[in-house]
PDB file of N, H, CA, C and O in Angstrom:
ATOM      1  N   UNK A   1      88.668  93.044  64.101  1.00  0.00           N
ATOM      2  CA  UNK A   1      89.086  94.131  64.959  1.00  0.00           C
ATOM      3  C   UNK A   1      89.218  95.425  64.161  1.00  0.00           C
ATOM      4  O   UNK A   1      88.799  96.486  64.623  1.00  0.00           O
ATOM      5  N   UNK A   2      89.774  95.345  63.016  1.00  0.00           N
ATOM      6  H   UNK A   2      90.115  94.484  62.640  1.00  0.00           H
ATOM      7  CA  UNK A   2      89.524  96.823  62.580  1.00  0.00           C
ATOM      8  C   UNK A   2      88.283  96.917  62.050  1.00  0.00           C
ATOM      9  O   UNK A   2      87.772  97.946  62.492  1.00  0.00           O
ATOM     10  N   UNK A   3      87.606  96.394  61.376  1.00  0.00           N
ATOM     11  H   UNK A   3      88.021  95.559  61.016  1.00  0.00           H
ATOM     12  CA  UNK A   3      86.015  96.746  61.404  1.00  0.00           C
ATOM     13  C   UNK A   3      85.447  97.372  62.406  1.00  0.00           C
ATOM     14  O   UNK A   3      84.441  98.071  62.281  1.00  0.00           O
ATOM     15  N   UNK A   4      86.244  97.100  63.815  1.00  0.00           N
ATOM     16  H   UNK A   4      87.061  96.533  63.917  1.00  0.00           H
ATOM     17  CA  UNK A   4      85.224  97.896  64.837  1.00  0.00           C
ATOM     18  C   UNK A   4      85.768  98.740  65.501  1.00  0.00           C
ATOM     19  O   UNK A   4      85.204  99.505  66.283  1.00  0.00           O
ATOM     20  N   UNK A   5      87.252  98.672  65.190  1.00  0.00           N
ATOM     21  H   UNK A   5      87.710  98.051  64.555  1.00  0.00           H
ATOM     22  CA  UNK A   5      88.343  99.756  65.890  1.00  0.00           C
ATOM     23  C   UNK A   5      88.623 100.829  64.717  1.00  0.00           C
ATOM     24  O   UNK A   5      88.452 102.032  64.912  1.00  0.00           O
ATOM     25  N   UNK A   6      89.053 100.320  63.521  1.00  0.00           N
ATOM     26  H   UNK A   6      89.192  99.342  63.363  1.00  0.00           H
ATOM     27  CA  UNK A   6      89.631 101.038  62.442  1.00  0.00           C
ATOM     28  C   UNK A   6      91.021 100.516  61.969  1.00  0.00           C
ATOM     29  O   UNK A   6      91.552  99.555  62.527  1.00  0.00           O
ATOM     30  N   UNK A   7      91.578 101.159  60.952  1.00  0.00           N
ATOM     31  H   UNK A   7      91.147 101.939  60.499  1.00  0.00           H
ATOM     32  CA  UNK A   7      92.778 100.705  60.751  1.00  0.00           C
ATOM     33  C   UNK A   7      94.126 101.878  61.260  1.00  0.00           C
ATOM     34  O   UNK A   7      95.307 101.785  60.925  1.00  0.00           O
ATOM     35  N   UNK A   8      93.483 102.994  62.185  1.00  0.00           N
ATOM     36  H   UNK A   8      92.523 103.070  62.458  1.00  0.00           H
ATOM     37  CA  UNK A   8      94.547 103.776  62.793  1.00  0.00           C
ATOM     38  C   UNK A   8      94.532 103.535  64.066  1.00  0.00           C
ATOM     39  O   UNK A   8      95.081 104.366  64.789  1.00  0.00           O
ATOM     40  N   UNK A   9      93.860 102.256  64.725  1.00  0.00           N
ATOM     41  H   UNK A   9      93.414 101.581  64.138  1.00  0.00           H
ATOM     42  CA  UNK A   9      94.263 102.306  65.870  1.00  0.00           C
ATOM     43  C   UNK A   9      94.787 101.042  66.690  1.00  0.00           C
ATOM     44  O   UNK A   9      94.148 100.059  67.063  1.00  0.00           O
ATOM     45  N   UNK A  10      96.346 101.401  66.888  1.00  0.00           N
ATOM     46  H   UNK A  10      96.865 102.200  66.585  1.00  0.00           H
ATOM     47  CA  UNK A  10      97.175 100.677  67.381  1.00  0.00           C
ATOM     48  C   UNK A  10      97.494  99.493  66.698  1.00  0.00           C
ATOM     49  O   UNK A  10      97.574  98.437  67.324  1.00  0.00           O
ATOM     50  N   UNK A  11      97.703  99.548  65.377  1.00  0.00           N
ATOM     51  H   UNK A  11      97.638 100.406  64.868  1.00  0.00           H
ATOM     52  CA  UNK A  11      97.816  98.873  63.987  1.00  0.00           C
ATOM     53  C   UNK A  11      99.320  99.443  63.557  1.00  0.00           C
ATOM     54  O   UNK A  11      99.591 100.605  63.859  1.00  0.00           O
ATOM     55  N   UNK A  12     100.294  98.633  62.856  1.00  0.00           N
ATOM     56  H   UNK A  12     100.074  97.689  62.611  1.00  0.00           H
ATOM     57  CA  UNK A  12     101.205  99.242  62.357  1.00  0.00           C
ATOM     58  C   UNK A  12     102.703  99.352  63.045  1.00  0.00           C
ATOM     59  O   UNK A  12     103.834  99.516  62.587  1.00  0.00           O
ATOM     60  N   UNK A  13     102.263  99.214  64.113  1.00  0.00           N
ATOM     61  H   UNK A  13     101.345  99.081  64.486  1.00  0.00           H
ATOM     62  CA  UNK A  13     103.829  99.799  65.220  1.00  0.00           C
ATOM     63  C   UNK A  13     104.645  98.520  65.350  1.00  0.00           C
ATOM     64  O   UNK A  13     104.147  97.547  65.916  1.00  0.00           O
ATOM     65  N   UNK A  14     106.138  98.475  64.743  1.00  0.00           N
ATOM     66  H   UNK A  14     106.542  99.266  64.284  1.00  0.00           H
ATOM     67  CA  UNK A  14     107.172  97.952  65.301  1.00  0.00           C
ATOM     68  C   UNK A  14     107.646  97.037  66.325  1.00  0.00           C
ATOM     69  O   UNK A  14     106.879  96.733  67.238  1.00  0.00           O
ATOM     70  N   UNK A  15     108.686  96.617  66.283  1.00  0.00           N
ATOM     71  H   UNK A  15     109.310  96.864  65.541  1.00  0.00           H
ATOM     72  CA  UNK A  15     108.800  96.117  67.490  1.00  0.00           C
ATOM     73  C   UNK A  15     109.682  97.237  68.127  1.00  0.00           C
ATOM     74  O   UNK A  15     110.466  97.839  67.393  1.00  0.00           O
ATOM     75  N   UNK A  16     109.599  97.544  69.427  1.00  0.00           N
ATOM     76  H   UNK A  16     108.962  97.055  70.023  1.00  0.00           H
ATOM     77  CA  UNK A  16     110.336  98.181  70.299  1.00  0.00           C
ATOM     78  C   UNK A  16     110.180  99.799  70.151  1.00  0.00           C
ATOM     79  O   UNK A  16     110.871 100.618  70.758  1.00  0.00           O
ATOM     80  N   UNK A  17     109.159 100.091  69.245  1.00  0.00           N
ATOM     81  H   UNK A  17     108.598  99.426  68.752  1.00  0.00           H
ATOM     82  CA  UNK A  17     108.911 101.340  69.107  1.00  0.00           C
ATOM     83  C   UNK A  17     108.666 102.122  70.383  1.00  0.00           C
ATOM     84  O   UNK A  17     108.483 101.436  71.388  1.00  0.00           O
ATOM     85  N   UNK A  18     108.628 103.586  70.530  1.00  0.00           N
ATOM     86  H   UNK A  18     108.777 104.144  69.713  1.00  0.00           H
ATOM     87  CA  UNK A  18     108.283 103.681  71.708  1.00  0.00           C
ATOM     88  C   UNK A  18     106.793 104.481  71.530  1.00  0.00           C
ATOM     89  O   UNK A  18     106.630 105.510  70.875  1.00  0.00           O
ATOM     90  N   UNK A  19     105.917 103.858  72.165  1.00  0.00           N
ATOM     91  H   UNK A  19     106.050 103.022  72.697  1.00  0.00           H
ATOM     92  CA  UNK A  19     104.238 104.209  72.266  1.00  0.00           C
ATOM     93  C   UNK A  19     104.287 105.095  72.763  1.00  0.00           C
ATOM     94  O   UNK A  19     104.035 106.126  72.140  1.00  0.00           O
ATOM     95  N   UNK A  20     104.593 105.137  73.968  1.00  0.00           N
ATOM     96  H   UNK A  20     104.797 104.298  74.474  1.00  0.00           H
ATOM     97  CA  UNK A  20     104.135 106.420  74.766  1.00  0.00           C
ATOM     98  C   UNK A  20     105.359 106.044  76.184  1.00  0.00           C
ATOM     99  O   UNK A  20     106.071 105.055  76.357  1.00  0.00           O
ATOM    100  N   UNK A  21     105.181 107.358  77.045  1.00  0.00           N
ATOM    101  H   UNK A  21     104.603 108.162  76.904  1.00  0.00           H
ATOM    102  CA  UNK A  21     105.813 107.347  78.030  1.00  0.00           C
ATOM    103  C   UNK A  21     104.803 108.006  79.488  1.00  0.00           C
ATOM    104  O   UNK A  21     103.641 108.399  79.394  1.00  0.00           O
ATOM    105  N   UNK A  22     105.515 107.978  80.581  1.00  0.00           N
ATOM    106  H   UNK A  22     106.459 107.658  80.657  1.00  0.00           H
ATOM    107  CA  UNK A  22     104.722 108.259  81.861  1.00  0.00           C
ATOM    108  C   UNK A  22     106.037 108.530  82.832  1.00  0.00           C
ATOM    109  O   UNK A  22     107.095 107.907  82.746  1.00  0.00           O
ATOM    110  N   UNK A  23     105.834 109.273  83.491  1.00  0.00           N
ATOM    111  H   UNK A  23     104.974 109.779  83.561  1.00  0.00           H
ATOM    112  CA  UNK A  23     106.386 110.053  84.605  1.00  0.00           C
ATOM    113  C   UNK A  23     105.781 109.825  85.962  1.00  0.00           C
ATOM    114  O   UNK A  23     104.581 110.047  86.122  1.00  0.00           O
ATOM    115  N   UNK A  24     106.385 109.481  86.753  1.00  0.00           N
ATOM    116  H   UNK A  24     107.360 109.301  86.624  1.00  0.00           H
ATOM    117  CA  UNK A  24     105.793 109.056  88.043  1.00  0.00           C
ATOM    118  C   UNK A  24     106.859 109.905  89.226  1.00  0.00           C
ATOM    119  O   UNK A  24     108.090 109.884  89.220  1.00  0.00           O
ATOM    120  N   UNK A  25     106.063 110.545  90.086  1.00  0.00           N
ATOM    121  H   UNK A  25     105.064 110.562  90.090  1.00  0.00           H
ATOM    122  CA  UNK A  25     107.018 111.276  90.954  1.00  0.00           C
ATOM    123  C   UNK A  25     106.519 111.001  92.357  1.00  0.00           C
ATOM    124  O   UNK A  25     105.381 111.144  92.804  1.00  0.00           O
ATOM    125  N   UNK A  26     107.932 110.454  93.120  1.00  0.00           N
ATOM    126  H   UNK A  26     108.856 110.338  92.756  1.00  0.00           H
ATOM    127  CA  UNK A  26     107.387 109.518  94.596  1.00  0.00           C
ATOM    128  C   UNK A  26     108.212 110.998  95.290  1.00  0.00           C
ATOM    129  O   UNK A  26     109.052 111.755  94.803  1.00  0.00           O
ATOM    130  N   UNK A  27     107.385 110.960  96.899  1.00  0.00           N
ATOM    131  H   UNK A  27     106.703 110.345  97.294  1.00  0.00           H
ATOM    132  CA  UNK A  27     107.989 111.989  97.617  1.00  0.00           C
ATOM    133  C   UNK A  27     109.284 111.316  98.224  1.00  0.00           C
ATOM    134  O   UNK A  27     109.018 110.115  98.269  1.00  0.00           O
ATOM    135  N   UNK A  28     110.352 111.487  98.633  1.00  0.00           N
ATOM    136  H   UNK A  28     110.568 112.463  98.597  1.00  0.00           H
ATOM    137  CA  UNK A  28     111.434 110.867  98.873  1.00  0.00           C
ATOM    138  C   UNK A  28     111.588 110.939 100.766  1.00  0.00           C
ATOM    139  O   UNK A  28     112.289 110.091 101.319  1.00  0.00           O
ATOM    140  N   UNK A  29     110.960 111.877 101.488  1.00  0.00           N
ATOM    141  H   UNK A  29     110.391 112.565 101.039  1.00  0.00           H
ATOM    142  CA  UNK A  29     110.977 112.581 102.348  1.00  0.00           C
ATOM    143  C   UNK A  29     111.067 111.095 103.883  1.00  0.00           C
ATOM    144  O   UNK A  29     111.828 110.807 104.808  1.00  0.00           O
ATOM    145  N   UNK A  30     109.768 110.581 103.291  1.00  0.00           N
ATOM    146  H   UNK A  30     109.150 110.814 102.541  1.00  0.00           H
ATOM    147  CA  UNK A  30     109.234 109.472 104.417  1.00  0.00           C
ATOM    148  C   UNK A  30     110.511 108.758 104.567  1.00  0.00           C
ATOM    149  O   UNK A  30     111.165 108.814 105.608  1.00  0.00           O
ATOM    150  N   UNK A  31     111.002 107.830 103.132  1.00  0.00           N
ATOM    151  H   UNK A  31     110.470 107.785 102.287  1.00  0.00           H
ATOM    152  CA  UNK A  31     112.050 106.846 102.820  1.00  0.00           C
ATOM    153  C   UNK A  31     112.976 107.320 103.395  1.00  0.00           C
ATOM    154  O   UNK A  31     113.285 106.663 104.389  1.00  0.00           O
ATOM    155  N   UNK A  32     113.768 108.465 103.161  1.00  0.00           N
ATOM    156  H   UNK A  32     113.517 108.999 102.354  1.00  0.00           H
ATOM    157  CA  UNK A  32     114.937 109.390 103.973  1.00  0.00           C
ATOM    158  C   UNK A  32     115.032 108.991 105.670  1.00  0.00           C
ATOM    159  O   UNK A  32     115.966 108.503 106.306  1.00  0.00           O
ATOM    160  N   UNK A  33     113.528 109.455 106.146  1.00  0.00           N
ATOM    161  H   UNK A  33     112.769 109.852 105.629  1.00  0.00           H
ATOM    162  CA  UNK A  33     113.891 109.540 107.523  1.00  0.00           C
ATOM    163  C   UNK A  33     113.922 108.230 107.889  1.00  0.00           C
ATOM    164  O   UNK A  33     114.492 108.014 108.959  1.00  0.00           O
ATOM    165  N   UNK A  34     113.454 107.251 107.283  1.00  0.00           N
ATOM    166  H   UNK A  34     112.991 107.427 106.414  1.00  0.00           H
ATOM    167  CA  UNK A  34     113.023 105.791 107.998  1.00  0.00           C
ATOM    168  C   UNK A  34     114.820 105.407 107.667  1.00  0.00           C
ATOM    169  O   UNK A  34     115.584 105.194 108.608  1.00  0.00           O
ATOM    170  N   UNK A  35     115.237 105.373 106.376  1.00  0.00           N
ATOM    171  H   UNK A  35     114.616 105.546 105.611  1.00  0.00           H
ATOM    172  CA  UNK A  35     117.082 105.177 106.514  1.00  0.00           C
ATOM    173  C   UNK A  35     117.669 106.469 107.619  1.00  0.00           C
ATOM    174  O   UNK A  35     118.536 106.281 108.472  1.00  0.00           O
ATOM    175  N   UNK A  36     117.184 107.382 107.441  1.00  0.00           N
ATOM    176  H   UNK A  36     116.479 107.535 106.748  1.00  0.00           H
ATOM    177  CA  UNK A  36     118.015 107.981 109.279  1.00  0.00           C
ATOM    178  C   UNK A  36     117.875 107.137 110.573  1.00  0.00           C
ATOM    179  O   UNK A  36     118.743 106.779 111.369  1.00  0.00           O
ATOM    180  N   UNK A  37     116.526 106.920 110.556  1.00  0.00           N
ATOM    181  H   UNK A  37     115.822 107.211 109.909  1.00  0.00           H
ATOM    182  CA  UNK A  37     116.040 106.339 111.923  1.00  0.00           C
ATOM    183  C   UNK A  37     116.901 104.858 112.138  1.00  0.00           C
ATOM    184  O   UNK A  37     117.469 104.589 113.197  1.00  0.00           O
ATOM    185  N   UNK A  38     116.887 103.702 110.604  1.00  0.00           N
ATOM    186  H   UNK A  38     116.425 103.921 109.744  1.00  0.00           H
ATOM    187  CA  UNK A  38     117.646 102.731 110.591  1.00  0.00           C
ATOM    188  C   UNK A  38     119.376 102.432 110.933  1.00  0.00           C
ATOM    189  O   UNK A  38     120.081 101.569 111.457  1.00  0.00           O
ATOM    190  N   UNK A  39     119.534 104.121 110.073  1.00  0.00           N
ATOM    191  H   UNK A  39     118.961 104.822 109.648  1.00  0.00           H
ATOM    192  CA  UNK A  39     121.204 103.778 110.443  1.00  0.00           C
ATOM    193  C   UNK A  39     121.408 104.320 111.895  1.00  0.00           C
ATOM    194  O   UNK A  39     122.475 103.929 112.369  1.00  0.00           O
ATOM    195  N   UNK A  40     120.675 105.114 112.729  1.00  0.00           N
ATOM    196  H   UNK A  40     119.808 105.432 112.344  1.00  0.00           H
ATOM    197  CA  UNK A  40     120.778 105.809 113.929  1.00  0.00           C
ATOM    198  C   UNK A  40     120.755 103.892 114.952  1.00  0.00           C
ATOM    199  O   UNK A  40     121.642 103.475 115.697  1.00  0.00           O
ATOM    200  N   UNK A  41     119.687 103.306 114.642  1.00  0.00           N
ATOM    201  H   UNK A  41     118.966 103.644 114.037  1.00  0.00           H
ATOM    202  CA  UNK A  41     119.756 101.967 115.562  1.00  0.00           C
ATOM    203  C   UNK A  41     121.373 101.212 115.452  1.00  0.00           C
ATOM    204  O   UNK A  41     122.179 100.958 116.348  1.00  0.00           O
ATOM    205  N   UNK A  42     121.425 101.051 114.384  1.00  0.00           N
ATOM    206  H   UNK A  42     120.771 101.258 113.656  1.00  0.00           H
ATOM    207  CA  UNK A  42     123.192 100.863 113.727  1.00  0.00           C
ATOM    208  C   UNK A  42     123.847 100.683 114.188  1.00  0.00           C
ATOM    209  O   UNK A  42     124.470  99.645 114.411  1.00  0.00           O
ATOM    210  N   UNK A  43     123.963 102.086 114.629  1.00  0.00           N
ATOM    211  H   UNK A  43     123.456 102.929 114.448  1.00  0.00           H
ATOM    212  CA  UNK A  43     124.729 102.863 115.096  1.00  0.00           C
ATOM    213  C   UNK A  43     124.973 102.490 116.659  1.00  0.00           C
ATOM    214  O   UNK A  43     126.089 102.368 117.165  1.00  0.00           O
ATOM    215  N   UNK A  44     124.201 102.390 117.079  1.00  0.00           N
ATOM    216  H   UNK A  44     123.295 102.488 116.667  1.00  0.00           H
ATOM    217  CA  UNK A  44     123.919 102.133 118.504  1.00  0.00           C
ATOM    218  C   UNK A  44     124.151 100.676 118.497  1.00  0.00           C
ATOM    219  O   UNK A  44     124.638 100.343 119.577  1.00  0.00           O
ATOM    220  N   UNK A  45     124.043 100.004 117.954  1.00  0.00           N
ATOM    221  H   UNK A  45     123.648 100.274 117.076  1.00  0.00           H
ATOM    222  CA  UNK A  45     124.320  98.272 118.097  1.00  0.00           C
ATOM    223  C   UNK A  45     126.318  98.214 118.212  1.00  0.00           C
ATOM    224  O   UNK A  45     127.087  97.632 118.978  1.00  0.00           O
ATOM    225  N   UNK A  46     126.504  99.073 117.105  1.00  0.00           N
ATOM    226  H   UNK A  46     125.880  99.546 116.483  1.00  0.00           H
ATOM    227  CA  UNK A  46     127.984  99.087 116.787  1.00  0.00           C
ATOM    228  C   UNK A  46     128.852  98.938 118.217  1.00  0.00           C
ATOM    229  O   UNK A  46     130.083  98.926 118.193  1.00  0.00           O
TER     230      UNK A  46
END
């Protein structure tokens, strides 16, 4: 593998090091109204 990768890649690292990171951004908007709409039935059962 390093013969065909090299010896700088992804060779060397730790345990628990941190590689890399990622950011993920969900719209919250949909989820919101569907818990309005849920607690509104609720509500009405109560």
């Amino acid at each position: 593998m390093i013969e065909k990768y090299g010896p700088a890649n992804g060779f060397g690292w730790k345990m628990n090091d941190t590689l890399g990171a990622q950011i993920v951004s969900v719209p919250m908007a949909v989820p919101a109204e569907r818990t309005d709409d849920a607690f509104g039935v609720v509500m009405e059962l109560a």
